[in-house]
N, C-alpha and C positions, 0 to 999 in steps of 0.2 A: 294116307288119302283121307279128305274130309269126309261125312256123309250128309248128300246133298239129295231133296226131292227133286225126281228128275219127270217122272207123272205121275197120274194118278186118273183112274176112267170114274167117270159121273156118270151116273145110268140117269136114264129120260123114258120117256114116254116116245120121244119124237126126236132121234140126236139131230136131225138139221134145226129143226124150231127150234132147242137148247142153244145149241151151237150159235144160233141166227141171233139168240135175242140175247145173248152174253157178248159176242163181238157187238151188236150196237150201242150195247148201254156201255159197254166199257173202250169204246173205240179202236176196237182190234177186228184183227182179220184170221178166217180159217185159216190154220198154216197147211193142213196137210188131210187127205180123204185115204184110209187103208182100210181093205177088211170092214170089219161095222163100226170102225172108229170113224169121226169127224174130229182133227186135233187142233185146237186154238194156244198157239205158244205165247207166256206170260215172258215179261222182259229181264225175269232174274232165269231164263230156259225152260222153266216148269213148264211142261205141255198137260192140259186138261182135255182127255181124248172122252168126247161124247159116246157114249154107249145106247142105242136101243135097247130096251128088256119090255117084256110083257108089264104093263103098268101097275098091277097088283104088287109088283117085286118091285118096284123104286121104292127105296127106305130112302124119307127126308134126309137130307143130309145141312149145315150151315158149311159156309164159304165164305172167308172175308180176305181181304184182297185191301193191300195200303195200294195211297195213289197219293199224286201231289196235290193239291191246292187245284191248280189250274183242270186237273184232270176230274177231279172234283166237282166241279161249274160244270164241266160240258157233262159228265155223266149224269148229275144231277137234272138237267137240264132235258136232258133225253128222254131219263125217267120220269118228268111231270109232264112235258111231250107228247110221250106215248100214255098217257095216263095208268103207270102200273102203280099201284098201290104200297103204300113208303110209310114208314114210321121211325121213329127216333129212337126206339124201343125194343129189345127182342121179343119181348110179349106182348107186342102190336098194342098196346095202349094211349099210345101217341101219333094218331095218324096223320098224316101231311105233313110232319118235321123232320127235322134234322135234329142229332144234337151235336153239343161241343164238348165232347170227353175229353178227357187229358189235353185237354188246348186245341185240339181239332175240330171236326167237322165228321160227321158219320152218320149212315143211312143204314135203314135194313128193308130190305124187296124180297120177295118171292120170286120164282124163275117159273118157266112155264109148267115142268115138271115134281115142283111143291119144293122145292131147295130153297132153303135161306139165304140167302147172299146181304152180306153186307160191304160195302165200301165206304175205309176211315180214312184220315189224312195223317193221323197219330198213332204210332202203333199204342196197344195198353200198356199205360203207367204213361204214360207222354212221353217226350221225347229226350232221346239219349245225351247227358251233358259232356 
């Protein structure tokens, strides 16, 4: 048997507001409400089940997430949109860009619960020959 991430809980401040503002930037939908989980399933099965905790106890955590090109534009798109705050940068030194690592296209945002999230088109080291 292979070992595959099957989930993993993100603790929030707010798991509907998390939950809300991760399915709009990245064009997905709640899959599933249990318990104090809200769970949003990624298309390789990985489910990210939203957790509420007391907001002293959310430890930032980063999140990066490959997408296509195409999914890319609209995500991008969402996020200057709704005007979240984007850099090209993981140390926020480049605000309002994108860059092109490894032959891609990549962003990093904040989520509403202080999480770094980024979305590339490449995974690092670029693309597999």
């Amino acid at each position: 048997m292979s070992v595959e991430l099957n989930h993993t809980i993100v603790h929030a401040r707010d798991n509907r507001e998390s939950a809300e503002f991760f399915t709009d930037v990245l064009g997905l939908e709640i899959t599933d409400e249990w318990g104090p989980f809200i769970a949003v399933e990624l298309s390789n099965g990985v489910t990210l089940d939203f957790a509420t905790i007391p907001e002293e106890r959310v430890t930032p955590q980063h999140y990066a997430f490959l997408i296509s090109e195409e999914e890319f534009d609209a995500a991008y798109a969402r996020i200057t949109r709704r005007g979240v705050e984007h850099y090209a940068d993981p140390h926020r030194q480049q605000p309002g860009m994108i860059n092109h690592n490894d032959g891609g296209r990549g962003v990093y945002f904040m989520d509403p619960a202080g999480h770094a999230m980024e979305i590339i088109t490449v995974p690092y080291g670029g693309r597999p020959s």
